[in-house]
C-alpha positions as CSV (number, residue, x, y, z in Angstrom):
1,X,0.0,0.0,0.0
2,X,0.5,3.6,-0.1
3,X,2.9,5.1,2.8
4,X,1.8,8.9,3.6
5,X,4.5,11.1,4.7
6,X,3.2,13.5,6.7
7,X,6.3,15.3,6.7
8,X,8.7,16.2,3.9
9,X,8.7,18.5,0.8
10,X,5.2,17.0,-0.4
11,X,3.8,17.4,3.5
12,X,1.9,20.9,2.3
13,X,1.6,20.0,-1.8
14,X,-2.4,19.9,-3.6
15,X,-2.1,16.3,-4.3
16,X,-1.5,15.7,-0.6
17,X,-4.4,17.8,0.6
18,X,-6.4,16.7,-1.7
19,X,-6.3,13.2,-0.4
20,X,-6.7,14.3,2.9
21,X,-10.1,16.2,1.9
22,X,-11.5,12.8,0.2
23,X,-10.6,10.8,3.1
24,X,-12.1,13.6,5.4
25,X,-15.4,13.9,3.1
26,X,-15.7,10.0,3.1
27,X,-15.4,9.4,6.9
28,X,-11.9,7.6,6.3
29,X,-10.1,9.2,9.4
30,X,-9.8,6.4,11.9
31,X,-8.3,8.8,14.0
32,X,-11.2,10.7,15.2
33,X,-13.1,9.0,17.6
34,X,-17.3,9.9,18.4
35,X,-16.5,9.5,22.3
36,X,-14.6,10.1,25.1
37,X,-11.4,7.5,24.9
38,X,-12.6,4.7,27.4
39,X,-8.9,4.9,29.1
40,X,-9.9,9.1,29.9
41,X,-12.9,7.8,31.5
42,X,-11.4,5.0,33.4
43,X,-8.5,6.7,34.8
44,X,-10.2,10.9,35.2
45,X,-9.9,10.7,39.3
46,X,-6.2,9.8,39.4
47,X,-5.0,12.2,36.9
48,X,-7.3,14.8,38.7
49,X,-7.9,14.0,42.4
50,X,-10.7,15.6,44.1
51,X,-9.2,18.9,46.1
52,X,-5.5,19.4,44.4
53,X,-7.4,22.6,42.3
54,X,-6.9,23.6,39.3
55,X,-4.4,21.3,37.1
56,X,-2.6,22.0,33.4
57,X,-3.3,19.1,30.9
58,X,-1.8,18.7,27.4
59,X,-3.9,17.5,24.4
60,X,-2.4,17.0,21.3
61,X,-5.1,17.9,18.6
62,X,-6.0,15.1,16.2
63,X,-9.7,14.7,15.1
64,X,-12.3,16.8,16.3
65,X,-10.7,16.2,20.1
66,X,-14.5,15.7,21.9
67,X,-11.8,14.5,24.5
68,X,-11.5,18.4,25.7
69,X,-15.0,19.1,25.7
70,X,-15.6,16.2,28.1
């Protein structure tokens, strides 16, 4: 199959975003997820215990991230 470099002189070129907008129109991006990742869910009171106030959290952005509105 085809690799995709996602990275690289081609990483910005039409061809490239092009294929990206077909897989994005066709539903074809198996990163984006409809829920909150199970393992967020499972784990939310020990990465934020009750009482320790406000905490910094970073998210790396792939997909729609429904993972920060949670």
């Amino acid at each position: 199959g085809t690799v995709a470099c996602y990275y690289g002189p081609d990483a910005g070129s039409a061809e490239r975003l092009a294929r990206w907008q077909d897989r994005w129109e066709a539903g074809q991006i198996a990163f984006h997820k409809r829920s909150v990742h199970p393992a967020l869910e499972q784990h939310l009171e020990d990465l934020f215990p009750a009482g320790r106030g406000p905490q910094r959290v970073l998210v790396p952005l792939c997909g729609k991230a429904v993972d920060m509105a949670w």
